[in-house]
Each structure stands twice: as structure tokens, then as C-alpha cells.
MIDRENVEX-399697 format. One record per residue (C-alpha): residue number from 1; residue in one letter; x, y, z. Coordinates in Angstrom, 2 decimals, always signed. Example, Ala and Ser with C-alpha at 12.3 -4.5 7.8 and 13.67 -1.06 7.14 Angstrom:
<nodes>
node n 1 | res A | u +12.30 | v -4.50 | w +7.80
node n 2 | res S | u +13.67 | v -1.06 | w +7.14
</nodes>
This chain:
<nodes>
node n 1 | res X | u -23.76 | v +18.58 | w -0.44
node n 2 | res X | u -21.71 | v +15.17 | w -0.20
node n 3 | res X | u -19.13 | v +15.79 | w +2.47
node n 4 | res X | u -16.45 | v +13.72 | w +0.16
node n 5 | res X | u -14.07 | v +15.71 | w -2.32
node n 6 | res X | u -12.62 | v +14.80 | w -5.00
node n 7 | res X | u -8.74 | v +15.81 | w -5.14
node n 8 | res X | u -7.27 | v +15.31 | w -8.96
node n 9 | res X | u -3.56 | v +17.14 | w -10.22
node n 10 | res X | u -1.70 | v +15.79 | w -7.62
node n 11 | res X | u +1.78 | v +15.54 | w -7.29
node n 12 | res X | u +3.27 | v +11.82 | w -7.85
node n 13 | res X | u +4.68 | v +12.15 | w -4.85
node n 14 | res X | u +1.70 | v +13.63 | w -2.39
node n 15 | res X | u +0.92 | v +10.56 | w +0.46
node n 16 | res X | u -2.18 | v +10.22 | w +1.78
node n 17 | res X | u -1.26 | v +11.75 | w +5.43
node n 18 | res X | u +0.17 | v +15.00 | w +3.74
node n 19 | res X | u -3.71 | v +15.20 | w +1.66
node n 20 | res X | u -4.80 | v +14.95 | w +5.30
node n 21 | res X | u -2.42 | v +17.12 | w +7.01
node n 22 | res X | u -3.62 | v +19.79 | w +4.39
node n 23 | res X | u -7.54 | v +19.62 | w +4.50
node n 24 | res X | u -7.16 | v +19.91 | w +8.54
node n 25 | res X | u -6.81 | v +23.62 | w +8.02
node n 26 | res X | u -10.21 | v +23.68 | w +6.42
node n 27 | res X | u -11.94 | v +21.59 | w +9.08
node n 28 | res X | u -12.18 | v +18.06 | w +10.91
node n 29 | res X | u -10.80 | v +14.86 | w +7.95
node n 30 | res X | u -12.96 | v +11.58 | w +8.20
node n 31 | res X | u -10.38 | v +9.94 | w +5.80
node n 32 | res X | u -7.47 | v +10.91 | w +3.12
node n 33 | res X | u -6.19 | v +8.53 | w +0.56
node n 34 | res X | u -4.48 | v +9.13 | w -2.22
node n 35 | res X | u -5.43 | v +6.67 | w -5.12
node n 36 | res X | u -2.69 | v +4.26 | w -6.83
node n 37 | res X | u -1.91 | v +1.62 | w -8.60
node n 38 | res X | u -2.14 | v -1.79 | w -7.38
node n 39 | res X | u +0.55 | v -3.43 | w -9.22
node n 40 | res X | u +3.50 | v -1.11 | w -9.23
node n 41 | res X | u +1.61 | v +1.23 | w -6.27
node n 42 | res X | u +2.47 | v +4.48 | w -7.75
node n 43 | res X | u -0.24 | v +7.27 | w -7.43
node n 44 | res X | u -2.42 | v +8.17 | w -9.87
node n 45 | res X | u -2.57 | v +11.75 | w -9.40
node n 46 | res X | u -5.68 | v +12.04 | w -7.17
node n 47 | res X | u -7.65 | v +10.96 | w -4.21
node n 48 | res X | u -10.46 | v +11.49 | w -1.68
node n 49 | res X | u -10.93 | v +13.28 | w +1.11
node n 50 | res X | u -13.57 | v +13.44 | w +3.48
node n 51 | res X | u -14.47 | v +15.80 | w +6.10
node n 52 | res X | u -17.10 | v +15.19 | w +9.10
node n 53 | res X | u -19.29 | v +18.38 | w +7.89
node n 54 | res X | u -20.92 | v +19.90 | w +4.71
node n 55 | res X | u -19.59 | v +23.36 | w +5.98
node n 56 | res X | u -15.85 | v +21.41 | w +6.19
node n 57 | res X | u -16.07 | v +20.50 | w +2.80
node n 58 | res X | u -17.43 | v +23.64 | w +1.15
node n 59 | res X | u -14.38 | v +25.52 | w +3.24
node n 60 | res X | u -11.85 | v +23.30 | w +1.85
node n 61 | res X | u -13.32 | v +23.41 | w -1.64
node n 62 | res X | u -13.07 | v +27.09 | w -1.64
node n 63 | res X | u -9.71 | v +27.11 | w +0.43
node n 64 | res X | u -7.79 | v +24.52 | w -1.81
node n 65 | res X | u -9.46 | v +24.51 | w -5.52
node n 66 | res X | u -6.93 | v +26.00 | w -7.60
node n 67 | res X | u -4.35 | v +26.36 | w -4.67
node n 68 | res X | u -1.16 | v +25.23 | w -5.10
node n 69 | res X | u +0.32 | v +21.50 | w -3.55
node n 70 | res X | u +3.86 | v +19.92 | w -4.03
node n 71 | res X | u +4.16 | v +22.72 | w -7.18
node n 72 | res X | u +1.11 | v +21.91 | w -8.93
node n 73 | res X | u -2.51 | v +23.57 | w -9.07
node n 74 | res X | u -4.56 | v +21.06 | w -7.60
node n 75 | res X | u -8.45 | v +20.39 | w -8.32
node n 76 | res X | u -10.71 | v +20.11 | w -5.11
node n 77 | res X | u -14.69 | v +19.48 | w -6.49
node n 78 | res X | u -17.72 | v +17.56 | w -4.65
node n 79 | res X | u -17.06 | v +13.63 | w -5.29
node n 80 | res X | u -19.23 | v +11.75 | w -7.44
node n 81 | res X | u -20.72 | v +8.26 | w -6.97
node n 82 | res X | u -18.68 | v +5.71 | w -8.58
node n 83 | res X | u -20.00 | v +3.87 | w -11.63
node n 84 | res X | u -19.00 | v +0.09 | w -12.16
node n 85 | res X | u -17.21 | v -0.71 | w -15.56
node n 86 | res X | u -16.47 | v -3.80 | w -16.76
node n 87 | res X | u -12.32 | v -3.76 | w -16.83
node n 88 | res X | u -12.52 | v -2.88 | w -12.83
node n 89 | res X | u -11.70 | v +0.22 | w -13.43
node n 90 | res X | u -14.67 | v +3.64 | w -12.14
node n 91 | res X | u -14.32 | v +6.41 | w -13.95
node n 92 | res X | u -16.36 | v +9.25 | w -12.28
node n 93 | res X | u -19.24 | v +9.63 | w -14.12
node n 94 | res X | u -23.07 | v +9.70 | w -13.31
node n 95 | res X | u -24.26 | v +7.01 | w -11.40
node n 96 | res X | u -26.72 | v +5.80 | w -13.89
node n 97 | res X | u -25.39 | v +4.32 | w -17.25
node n 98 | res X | u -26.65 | v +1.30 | w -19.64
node n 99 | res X | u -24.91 | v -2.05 | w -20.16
node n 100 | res X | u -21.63 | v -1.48 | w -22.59
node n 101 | res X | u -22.03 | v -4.23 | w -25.61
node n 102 | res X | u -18.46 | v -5.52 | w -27.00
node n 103 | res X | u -17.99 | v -3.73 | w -29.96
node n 104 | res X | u -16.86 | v -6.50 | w -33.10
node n 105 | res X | u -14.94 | v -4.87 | w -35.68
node n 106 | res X | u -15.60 | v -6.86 | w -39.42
node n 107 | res X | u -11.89 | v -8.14 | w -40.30
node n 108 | res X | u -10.58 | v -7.11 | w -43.82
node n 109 | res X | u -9.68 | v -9.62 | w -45.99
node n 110 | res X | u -6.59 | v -9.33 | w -47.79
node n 111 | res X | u -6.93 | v -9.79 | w -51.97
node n 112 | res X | u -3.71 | v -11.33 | w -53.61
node n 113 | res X | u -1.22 | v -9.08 | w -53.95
node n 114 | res X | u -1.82 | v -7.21 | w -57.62
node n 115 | res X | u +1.86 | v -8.44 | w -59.14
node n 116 | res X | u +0.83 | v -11.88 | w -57.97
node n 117 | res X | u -2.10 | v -11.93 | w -59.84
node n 118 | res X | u -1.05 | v -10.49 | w -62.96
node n 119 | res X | u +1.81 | v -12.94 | w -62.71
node n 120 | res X | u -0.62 | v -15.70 | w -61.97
node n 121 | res X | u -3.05 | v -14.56 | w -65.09
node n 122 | res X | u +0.01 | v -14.60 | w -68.04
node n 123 | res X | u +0.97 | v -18.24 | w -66.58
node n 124 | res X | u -2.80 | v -19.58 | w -67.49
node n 125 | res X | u -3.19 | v -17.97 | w -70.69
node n 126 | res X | u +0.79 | v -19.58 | w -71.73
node n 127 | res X | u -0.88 | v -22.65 | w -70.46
node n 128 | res X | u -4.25 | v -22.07 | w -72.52
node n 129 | res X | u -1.89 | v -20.91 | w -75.89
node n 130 | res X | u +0.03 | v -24.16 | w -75.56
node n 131 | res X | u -2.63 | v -26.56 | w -75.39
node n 132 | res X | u -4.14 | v -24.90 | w -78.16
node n 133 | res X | u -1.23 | v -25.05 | w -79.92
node n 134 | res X | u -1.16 | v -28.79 | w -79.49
</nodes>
């Protein structure tokens, strides 16, 4: 078992030492963060935690999952490896994946409008009557 958790449904306003403070009471905390933003640095509702033993982390998985933190039921589960994407952003998924091709839409082409072209149609056939007219 990987001895980092993943920690999603978090309150906007948990900080990384509070994640900490809490996971203590299920055994020794390598690190805490609490994931966020980078432009306007609000969380996004999760983070990491990782405790120095196997038997830390299963305790705080079955401690915490489904406890409540800061009024909401938070998630506690094994972390997964990160998978690289091409906007910079890793969403957890399996570690192996194949190479994303841009997807290219076909672009619709826009007929003349139907009143245009009826409009356009009695103008050449005037035309056509007058020079035959002539």
C-alpha cells in the first residue's frame, strides 16, 4: 500500500496545517498540502497527505473516510500516480495512457439565407424576361 492519501471534499477553507493537525491522530504526517490554484490561490477542494507508515495510512483511511471536516464528509482513499496531460493539468487516473490527438471539428458552411435567394432568383429571371422582350 502507497503510504500517500488522497484527501478530496474539502472545505474551501481547510489549510494545509489543519489536514496535518488532523491525520496526526491516525499516526506520524510526512507532509500535508492542500491543493490550489496558482493564479487566484484558492483551494481546490483536496490534497495529499502522507504518513511515514503503511499501517499510518490504512488507520487514517479507516479513521477519516467518510468522517466529517469543516462541515463536510470528506473522502480519504490510497493516492494514485499522477498522469501528465497536455494543458498542465493531472487528473488522477492510471498511470499508463496513450498520446491525446487534437480533435478538428469540420466547420459548417453557411448557404445564403433562403429569402435571399429567392429574392436573388425573381431578379434574374426579370432580367432574362426583359432581354427577351427586347
Amino acid at each position: 500500500m502507497n503510504k500517500k492519501l488522497y484527501v478530496g471534499n474539502l472545505s474551501y477553507t481547510v489549510t494545509s496545517d489543519e489536514l496535518r493537525k488532523l491525520f496526526a491522530e491516525a499516526g506520524t504526517v510526512v507532509d500535508a498540502v492542500v491543493i490550489s490554484f496558482k493564479d487566484t490561490g484558492r483551494s481546490k477542494g483536496f490534497g495529499f497527505v502522507e504518513m511515514e507508515t503503511e499501517e499510518a495510512a490504512k488507520a487514517a483511511i479507516e479513521k477519516f473516510n467518510g468522517s466529517d471536516m469543516g462541515g463536510r464528509k470528506i473522502i480519504v482513499s490510497e493516492a494514485r500516480a499522477q498522469e501528465s496531460s497536455v494543458s498542465g493539468v493531472a487528473p488522477a487516473a492510471s498511470p499508463v495512457s496513450a498520446p491525446v490527438e487534437p480533435v478538428v471539428e469540420p466547420v459548417e458552411v453557411k448557404a445564403e439565407k433562403p429569402v435571399k435567394a429567392a429574392k436573388k432568383a425573381v431578379k434574374e429571371e426579370t432580367k432574362e424576361e426583359a432581354k427577351a422582350e427586347e
